[in-house]
C-alpha positions in Angstrom: -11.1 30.5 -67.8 -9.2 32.4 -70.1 -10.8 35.2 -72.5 -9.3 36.3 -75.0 -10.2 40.2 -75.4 -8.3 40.8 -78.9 -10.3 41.7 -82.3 -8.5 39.9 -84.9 -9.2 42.9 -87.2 -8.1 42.8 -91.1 -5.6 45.2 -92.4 -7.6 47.3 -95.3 -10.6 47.4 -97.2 -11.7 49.7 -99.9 -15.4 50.8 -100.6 -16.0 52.4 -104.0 -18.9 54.8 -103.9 -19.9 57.2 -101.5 -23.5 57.3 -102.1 -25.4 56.3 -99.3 -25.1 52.1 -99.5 -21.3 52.8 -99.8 -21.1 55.2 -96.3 -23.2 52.7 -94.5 -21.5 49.5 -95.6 -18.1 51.5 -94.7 -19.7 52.3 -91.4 -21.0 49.0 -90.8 -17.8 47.0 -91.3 -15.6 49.5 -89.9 -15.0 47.9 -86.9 -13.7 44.5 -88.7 -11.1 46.7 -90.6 -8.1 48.9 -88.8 -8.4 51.1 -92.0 -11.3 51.6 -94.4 -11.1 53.5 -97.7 -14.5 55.3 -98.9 -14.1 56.3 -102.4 -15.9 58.9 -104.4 -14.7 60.2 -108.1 -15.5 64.1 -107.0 -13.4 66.2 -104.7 -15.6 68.2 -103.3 -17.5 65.6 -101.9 -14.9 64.1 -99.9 -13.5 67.4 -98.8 -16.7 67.7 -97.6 -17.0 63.8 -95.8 -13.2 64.8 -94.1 -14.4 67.9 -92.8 -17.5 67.2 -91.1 -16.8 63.4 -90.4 -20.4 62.5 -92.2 -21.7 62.3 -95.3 -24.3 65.3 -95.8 -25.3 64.5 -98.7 -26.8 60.8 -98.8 -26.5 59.7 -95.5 -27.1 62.9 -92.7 -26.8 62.2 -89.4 -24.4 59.3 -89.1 -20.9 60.1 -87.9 -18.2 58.4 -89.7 -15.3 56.6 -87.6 -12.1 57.6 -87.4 -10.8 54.6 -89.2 -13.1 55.5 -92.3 -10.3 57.3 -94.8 -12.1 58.9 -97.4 -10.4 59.6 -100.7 -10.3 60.2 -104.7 -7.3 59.0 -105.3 -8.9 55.5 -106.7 -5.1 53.6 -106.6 -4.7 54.2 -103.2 -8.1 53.6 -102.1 -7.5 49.4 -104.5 -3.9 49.6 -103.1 -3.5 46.5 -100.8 -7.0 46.2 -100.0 -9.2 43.3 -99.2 
């Protein structure tokens, strides 16, 4: 028998919002995507999501992959993405 151990993974995907639906659907699917964007239209709030690797704020206590890219820079977040 022959297995097959690869995870067909997509390229990119971009979640807009960072509230907490938009951290848990990024954490959820992050392991489908070699690259997932987590949007959020203030700063300080992802400064914050980069530095600690969770979001504080809406959703304490989960860690966010290493995958999980957070930004405010809405083009390259939509850039590419699926």
């Amino acid at each position: 028998m022959i297995t097959d151990t690869r995870i067909d993974r997509k390229e990119k995907l971009a979640v807009i919002g960072s509230g907490s639906w938009g951290t848990a659907a990024a954490i959820a699917v992050s392991g489908n995507f070699r690259r997932v964007f987590l949007w959020a239209h203030r700063d300080t709030d992802i400064e914050q999501i980069k530095k600690d690797r969770e979001n504080g704020t809406f959703l304490p206590g989960f860690r966010i992959p290493p995958n999980i890219e957070p930004s405010y820079n809405l083009e390259e977040v939509i850039k590419g993405a699926g």
